[in-house]
py3Dmol code that shows the C-alpha trace and the ligand (Angstrom):
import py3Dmol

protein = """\
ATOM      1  CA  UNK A   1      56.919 -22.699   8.716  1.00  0.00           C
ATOM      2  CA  UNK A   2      58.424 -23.218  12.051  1.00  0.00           C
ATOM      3  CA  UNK A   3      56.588 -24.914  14.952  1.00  0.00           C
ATOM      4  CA  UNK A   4      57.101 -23.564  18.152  1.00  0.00           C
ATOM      5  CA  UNK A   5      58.591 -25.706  20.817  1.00  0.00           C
ATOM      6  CA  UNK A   6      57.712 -24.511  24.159  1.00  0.00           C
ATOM      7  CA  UNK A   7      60.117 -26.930  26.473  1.00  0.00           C
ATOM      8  CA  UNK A   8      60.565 -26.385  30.341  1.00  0.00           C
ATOM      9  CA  UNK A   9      63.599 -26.650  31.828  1.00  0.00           C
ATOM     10  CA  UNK A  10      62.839 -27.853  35.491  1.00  0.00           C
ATOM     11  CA  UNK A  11      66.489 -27.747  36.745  1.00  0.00           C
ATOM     12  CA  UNK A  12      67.915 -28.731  40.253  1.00  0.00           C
ATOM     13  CA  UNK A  13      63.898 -29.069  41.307  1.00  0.00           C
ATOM     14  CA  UNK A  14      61.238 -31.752  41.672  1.00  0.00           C
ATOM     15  CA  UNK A  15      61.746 -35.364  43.459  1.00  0.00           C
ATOM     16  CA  UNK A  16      59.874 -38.575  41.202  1.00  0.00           C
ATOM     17  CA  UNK A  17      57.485 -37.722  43.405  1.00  0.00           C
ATOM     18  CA  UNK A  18      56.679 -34.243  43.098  1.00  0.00           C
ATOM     19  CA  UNK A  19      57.917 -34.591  39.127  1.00  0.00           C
ATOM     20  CA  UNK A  20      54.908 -36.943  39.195  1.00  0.00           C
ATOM     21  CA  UNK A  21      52.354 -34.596  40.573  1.00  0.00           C
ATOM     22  CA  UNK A  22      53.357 -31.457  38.156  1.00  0.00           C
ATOM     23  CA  UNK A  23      53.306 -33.699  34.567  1.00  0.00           C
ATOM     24  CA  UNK A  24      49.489 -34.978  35.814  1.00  0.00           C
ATOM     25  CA  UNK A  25      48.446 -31.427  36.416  1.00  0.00           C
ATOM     26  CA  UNK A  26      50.426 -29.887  32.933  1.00  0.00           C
ATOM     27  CA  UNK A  27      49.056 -32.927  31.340  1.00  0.00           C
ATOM     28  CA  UNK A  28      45.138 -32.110  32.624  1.00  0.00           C
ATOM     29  CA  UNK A  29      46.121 -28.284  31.816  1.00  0.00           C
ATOM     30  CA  UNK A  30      47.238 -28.724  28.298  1.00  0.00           C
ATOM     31  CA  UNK A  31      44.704 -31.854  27.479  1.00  0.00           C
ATOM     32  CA  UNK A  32      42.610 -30.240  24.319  1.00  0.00           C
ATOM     33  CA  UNK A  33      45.310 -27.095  23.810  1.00  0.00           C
ATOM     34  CA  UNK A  34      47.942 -28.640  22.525  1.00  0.00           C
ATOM     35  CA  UNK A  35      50.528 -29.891  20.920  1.00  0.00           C
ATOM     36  CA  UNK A  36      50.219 -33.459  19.080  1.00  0.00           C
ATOM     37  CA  UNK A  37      48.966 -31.510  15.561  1.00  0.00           C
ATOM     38  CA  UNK A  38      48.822 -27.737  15.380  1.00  0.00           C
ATOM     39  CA  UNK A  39      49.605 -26.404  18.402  1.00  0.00           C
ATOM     40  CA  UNK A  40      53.206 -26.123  19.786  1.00  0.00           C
ATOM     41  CA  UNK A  41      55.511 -29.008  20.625  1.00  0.00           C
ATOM     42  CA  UNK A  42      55.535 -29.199  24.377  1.00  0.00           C
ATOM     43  CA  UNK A  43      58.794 -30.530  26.340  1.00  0.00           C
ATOM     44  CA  UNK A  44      59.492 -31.034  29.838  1.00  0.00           C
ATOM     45  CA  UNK A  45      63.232 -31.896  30.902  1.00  0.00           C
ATOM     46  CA  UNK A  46      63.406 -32.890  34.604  1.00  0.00           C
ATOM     47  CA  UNK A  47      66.685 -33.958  36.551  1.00  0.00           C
ATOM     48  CA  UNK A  48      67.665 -38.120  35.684  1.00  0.00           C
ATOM     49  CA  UNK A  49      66.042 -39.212  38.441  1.00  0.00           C
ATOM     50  CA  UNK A  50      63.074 -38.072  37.707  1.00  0.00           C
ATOM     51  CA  UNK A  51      62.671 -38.169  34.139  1.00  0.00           C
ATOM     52  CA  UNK A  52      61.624 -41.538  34.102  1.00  0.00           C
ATOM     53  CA  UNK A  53      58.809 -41.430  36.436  1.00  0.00           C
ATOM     54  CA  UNK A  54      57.721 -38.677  34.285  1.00  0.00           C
ATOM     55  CA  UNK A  55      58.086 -40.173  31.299  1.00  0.00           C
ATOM     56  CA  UNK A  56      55.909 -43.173  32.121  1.00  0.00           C
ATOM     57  CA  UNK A  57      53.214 -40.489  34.059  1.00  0.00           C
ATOM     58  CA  UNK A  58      52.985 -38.703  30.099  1.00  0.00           C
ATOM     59  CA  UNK A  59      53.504 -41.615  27.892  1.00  0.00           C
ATOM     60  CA  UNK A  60      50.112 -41.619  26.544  1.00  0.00           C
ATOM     61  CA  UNK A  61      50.199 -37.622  26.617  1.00  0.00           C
ATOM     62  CA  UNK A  62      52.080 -35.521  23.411  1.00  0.00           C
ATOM     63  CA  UNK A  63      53.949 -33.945  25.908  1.00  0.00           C
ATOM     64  CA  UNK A  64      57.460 -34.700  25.341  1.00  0.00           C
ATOM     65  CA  UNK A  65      60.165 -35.719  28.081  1.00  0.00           C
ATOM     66  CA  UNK A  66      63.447 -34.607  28.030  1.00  0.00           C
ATOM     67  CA  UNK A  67      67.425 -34.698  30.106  1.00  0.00           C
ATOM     68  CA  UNK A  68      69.176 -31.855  30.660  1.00  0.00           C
ATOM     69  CA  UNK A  69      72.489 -33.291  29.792  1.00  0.00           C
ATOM     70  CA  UNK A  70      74.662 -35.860  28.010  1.00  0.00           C
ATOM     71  CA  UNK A  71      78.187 -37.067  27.980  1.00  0.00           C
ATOM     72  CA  UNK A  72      79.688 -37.361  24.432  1.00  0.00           C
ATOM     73  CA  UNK A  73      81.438 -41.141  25.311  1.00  0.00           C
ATOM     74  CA  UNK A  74      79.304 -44.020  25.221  1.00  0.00           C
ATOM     75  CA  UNK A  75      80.748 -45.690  28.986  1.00  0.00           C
ATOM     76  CA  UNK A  76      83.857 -45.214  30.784  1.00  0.00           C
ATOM     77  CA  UNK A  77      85.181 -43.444  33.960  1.00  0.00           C
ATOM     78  CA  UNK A  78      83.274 -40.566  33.610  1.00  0.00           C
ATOM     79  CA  UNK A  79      81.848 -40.154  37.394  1.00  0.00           C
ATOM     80  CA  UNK A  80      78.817 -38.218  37.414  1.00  0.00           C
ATOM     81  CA  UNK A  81      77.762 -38.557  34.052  1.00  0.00           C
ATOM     82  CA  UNK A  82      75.668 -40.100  32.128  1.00  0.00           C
ATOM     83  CA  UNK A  83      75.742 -41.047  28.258  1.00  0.00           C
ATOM     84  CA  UNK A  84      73.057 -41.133  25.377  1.00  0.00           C
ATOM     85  CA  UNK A  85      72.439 -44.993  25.840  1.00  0.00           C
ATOM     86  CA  UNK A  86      71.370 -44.209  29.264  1.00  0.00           C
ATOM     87  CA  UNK A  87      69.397 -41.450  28.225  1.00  0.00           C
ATOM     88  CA  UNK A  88      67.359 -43.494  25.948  1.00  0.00           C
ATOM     89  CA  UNK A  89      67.278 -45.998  28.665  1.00  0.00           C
ATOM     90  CA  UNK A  90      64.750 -43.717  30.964  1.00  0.00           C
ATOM     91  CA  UNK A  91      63.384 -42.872  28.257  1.00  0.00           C
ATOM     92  CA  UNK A  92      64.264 -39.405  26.936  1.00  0.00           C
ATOM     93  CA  UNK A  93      63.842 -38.089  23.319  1.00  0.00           C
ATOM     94  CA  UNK A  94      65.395 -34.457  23.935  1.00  0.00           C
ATOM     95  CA  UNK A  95      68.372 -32.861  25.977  1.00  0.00           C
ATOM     96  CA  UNK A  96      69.556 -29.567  26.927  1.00  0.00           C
ATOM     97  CA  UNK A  97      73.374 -28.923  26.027  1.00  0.00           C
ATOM     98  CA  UNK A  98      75.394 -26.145  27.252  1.00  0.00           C
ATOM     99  CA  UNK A  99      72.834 -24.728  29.258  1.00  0.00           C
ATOM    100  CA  UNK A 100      74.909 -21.238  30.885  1.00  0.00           C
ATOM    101  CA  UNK A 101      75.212 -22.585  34.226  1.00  0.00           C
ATOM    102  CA  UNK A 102      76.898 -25.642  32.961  1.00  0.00           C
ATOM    103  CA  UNK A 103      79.131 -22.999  31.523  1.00  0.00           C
ATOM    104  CA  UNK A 104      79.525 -20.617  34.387  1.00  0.00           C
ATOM    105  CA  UNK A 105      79.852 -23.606  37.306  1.00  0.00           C
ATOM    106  CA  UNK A 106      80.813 -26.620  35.504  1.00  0.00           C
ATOM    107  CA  UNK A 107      83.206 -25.585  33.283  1.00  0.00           C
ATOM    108  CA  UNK A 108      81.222 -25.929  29.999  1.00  0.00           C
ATOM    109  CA  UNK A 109      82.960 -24.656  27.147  1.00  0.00           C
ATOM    110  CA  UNK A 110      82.133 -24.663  23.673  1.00  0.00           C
ATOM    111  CA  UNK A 111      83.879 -27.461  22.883  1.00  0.00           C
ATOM    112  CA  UNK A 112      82.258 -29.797  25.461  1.00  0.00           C
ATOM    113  CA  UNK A 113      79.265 -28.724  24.007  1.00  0.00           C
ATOM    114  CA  UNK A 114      80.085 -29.385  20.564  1.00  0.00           C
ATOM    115  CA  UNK A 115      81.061 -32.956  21.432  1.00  0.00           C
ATOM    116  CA  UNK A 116      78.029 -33.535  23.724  1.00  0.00           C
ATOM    117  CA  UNK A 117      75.772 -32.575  20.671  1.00  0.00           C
ATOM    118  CA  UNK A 118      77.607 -34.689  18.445  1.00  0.00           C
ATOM    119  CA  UNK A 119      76.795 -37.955  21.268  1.00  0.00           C
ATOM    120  CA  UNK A 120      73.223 -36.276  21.041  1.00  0.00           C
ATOM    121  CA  UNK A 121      72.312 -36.560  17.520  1.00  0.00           C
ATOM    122  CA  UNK A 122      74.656 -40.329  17.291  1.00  0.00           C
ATOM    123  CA  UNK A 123      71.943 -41.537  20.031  1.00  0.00           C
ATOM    124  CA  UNK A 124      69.125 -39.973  17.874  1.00  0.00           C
ATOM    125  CA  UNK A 125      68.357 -37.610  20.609  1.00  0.00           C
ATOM    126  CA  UNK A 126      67.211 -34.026  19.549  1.00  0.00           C
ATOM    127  CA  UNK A 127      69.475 -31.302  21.257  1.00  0.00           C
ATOM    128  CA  UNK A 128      68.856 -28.274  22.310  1.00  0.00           C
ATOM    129  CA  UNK A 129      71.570 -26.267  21.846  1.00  0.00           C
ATOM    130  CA  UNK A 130      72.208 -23.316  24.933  1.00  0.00           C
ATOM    131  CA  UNK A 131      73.710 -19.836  24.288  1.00  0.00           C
ATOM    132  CA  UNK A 132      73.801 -16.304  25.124  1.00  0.00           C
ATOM    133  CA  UNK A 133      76.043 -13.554  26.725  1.00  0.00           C
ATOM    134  CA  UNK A 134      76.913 -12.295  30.146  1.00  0.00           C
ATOM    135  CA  UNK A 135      75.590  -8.736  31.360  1.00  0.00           C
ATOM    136  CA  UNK A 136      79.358  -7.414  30.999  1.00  0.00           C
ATOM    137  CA  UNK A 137      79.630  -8.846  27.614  1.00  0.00           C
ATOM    138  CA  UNK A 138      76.570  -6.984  26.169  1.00  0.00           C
ATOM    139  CA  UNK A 139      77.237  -3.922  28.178  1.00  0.00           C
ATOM    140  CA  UNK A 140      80.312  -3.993  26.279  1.00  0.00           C
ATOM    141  CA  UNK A 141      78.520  -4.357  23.075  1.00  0.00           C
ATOM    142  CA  UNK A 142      80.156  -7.876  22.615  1.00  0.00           C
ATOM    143  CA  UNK A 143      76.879  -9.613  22.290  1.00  0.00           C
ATOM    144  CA  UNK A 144      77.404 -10.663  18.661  1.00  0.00           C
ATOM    145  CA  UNK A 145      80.872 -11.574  18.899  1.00  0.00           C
ATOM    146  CA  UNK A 146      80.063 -13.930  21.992  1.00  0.00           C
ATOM    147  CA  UNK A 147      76.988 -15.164  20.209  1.00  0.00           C
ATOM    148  CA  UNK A 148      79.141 -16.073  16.821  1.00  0.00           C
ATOM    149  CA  UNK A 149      81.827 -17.674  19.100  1.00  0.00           C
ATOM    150  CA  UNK A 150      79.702 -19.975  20.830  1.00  0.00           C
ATOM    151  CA  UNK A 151      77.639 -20.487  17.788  1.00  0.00           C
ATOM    152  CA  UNK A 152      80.597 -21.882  15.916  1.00  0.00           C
ATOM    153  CA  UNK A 153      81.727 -23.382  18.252  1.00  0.00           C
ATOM    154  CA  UNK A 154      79.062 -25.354  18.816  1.00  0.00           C
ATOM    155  CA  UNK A 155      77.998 -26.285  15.541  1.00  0.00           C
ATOM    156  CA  UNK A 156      81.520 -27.184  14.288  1.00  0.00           C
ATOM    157  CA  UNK A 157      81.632 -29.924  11.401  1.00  0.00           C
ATOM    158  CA  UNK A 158      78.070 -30.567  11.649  1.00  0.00           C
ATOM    159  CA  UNK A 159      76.125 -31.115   8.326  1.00  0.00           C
ATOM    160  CA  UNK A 160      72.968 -29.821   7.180  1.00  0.00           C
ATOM    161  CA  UNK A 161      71.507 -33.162   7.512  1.00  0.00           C
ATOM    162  CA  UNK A 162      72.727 -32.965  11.055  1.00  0.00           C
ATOM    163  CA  UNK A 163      71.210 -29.664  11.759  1.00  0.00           C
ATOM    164  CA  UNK A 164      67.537 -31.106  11.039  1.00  0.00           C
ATOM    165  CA  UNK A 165      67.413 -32.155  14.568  1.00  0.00           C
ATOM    166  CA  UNK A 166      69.628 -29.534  16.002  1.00  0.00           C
ATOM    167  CA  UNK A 167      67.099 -26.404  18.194  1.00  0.00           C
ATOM    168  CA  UNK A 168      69.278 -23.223  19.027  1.00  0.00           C
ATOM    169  CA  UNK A 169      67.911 -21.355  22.351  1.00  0.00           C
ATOM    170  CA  UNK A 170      69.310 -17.826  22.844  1.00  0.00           C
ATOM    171  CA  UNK A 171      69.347 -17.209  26.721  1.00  0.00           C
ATOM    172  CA  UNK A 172      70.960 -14.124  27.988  1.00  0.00           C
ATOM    173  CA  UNK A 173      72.657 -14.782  31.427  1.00  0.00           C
ATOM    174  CA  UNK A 174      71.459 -11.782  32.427  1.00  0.00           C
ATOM    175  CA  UNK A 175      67.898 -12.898  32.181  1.00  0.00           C
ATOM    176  CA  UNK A 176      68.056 -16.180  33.686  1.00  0.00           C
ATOM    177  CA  UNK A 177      66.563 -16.408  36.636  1.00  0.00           C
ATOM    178  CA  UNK A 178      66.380 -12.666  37.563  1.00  0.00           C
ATOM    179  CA  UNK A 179      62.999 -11.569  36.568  1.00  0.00           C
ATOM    180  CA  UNK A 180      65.057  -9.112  34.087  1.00  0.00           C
ATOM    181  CA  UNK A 181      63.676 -10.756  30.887  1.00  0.00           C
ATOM    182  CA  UNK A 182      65.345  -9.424  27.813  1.00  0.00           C
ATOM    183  CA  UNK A 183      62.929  -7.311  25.730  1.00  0.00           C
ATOM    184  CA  UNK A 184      60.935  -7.894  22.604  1.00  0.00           C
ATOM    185  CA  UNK A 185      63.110  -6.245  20.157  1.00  0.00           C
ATOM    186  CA  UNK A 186      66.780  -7.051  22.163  1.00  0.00           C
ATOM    187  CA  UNK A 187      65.135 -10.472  22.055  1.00  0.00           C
ATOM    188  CA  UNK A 188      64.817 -10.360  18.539  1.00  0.00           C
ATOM    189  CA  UNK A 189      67.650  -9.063  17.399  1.00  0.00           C
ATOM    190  CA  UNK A 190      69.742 -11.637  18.983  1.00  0.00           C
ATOM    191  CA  UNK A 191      67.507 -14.224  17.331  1.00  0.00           C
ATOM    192  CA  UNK A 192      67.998 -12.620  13.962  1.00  0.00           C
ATOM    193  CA  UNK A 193      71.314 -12.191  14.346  1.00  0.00           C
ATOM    194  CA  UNK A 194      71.887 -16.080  15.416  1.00  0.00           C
ATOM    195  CA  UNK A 195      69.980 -17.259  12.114  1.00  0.00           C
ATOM    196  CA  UNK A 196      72.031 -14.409   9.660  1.00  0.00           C
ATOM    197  CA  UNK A 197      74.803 -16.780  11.478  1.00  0.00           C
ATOM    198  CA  UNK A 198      73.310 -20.127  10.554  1.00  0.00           C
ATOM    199  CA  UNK A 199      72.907 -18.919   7.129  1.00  0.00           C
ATOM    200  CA  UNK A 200      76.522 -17.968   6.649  1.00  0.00           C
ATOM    201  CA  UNK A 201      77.246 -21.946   8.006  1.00  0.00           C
ATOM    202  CA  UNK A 202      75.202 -23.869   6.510  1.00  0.00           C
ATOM    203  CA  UNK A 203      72.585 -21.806   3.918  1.00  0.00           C
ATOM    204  CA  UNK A 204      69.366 -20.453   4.174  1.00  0.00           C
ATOM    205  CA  UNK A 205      67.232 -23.715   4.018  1.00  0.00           C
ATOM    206  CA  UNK A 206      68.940 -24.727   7.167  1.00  0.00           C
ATOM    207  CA  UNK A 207      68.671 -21.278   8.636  1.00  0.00           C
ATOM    208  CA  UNK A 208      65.503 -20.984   7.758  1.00  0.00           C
ATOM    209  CA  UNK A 209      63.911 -24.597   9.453  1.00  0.00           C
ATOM    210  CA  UNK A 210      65.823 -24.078  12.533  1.00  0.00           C
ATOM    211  CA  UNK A 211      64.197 -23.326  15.765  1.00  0.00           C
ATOM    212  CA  UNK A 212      65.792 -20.580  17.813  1.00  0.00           C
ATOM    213  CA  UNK A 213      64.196 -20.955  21.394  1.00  0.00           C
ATOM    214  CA  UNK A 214      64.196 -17.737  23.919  1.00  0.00           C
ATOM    215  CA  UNK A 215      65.361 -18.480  27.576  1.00  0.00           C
ATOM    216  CA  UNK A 216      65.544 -15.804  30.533  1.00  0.00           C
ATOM    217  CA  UNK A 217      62.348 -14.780  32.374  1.00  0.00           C
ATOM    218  CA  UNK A 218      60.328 -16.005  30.390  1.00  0.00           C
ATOM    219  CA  UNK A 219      56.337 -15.731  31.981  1.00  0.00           C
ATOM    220  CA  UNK A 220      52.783 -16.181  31.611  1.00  0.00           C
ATOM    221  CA  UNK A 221      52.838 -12.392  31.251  1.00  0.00           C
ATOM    222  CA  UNK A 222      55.700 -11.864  29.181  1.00  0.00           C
ATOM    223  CA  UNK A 223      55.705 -14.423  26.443  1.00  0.00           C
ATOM    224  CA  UNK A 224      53.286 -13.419  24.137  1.00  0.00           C
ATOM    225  CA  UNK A 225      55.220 -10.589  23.223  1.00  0.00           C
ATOM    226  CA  UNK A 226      58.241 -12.301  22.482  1.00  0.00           C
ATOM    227  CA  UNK A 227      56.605 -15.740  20.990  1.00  0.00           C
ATOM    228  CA  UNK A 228      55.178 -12.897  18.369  1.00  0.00           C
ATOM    229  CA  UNK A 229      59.008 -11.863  17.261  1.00  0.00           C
ATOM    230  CA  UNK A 230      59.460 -13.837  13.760  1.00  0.00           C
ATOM    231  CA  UNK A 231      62.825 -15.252  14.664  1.00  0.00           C
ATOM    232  CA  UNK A 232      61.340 -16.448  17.893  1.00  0.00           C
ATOM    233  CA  UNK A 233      60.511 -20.141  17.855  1.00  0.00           C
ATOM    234  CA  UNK A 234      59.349 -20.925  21.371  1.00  0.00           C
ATOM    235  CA  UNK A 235      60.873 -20.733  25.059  1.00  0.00           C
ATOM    236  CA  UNK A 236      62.824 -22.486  27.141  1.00  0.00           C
ATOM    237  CA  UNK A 237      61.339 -21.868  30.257  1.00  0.00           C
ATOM    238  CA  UNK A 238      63.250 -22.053  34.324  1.00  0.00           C
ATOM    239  CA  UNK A 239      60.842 -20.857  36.800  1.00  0.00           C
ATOM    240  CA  UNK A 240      57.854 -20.650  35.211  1.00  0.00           C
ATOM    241  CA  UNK A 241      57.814 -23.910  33.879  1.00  0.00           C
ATOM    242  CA  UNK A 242      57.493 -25.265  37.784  1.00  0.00           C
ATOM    243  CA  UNK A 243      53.981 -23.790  37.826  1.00  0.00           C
ATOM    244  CA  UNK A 244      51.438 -25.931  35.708  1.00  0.00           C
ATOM    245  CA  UNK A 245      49.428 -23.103  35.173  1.00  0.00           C
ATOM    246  CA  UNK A 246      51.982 -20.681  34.209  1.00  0.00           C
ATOM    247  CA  UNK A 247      53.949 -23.508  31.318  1.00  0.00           C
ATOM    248  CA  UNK A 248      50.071 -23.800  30.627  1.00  0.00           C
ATOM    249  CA  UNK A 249      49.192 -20.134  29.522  1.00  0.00           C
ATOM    250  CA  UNK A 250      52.955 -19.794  28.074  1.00  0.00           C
ATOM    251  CA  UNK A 251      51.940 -22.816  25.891  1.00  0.00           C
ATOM    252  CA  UNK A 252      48.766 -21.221  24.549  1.00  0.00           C
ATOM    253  CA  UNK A 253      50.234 -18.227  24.087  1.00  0.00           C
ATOM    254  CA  UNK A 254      52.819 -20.052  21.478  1.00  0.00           C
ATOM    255  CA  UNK A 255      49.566 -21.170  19.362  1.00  0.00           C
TER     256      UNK A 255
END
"""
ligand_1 = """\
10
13P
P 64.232 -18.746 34.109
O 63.015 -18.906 33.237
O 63.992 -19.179 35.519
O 64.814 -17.378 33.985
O 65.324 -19.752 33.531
C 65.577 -19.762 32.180
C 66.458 -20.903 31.875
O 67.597 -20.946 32.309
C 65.915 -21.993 31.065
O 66.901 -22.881 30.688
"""
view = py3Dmol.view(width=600, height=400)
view.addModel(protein, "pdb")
view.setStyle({"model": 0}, {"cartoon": {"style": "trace"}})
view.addModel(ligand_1, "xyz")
view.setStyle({"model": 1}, {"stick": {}})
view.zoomTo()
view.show()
């Protein structure tokens, strides 16, 4: 049995300050509905600078505090970046890799992502693992191929033992941010598709523990319907996840 892992994804957005002020009112929200025993495992992954502030405002709460991205060297001239060490340092137990617009405006590739994972699990940090295809791609029918490319990509020359901590989420590009969400059964089969893939690598126990997270306009309204999809494992939510009340209802709905 998979537990759902409902984990926001707050972006470019939110000062200490006002990072602060949205974990105290998600953290009065959720107080009784979730998430330390049945419920879903709730994340929130704010820029650095904030993510420590908000890790001290929830350390007493089960809501878990993540980074949305890691460099795969321990130190060096890496300007801009920041390594697992220093992750650990804010504190953060989770981080987003190879989220799509690290791909489309930073030059992610699946490569980088690969080795940033790698850093991810060496630090003990659980990564969650970002792919999906462009419009043109799956207007093209090319969704699987894309999928399976950045899947193996991705995952190359880790072990079963490694994938324990590894969380897949499937976010079309097309649905990011757009209010176009991707629909229950497109939705689905992607996610199926994805774990008939992680079956072929590394066998159906794996396959069948591993989380497979949907991204892409995901809503209070919407994610019922797709949380109720049996390959769907929880959300990784943009917009809505900057609205306590929204991340609250998407949370219950992922009981
Ligand atoms: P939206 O929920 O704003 O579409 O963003 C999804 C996303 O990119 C989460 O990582």
């Amino acid at each position: 049995m998979r537990r759902n892992l409902i984990a926001g994804n707050w972006k470019m957005n939110k000062t200490a300050a006002e990072g602060v002020a949205l974990a105290r009112e998600l953290k009065d929200k959720l107080s009784g509905q979730c998430c330390c025993c049945n419920g879903p495992q709730v994340l929130v992954c704010p820029p650095f600078t904030t993510a420590a502030a908000v890790a001290a405002e929830l350390k007493d709460s089960c809501i878990l505090v993540g980074a949305q991205n890691i460099h795969w060297a321990d130190n060096g001239a890496f300007t801009g970046e920041l390594s697992g060490a220093m992750l650990k340092d804010l504190p953060v137990g989770w981080v987003i890799i190879g989220h799509s617009e690290r791909r489309q405006y930073f030059g992610e590739t699946d490569e980088t992502v690969n080795k940033r994972t790698k850093a991810a699990l060496k630090h003990g940090l659980h990564p969650i693992v970002c792919i999906g295809e462009l419009l043109a791609e799956r207007e093209a029918n090319q969704t699987n191929a894309v999928l399976e490319k950045q899947v193996r990509g991705a995952l190359a020359g880790f072990t079963v033992a490694e994938m324990a901590t590894v969380v897949v989420a499937y976010e079309p590009v097309w649905a990011i941010g757009t209010g176009k969400v991707a629909s229950n059964e497109q939705a689905q089969e992607a996610h199926a598709f994805i774990r008939s893939l992680l079956v072929t690598l590394f066998g159906t126990d794996v396959a069948g523990a591993t989380r497979i997270l949907y991204g892409g306009s995901m809503n209070a309204q919407n994610a019922a319907g797709l949380l109720a999809q049996p390959d769907i494992d929880g959300g990784l939510i943009g917009g809505a996840a900057l609205k306590a009340a929204d991340f609250a209802t998407i949370v219950a709905a992922a009981k």
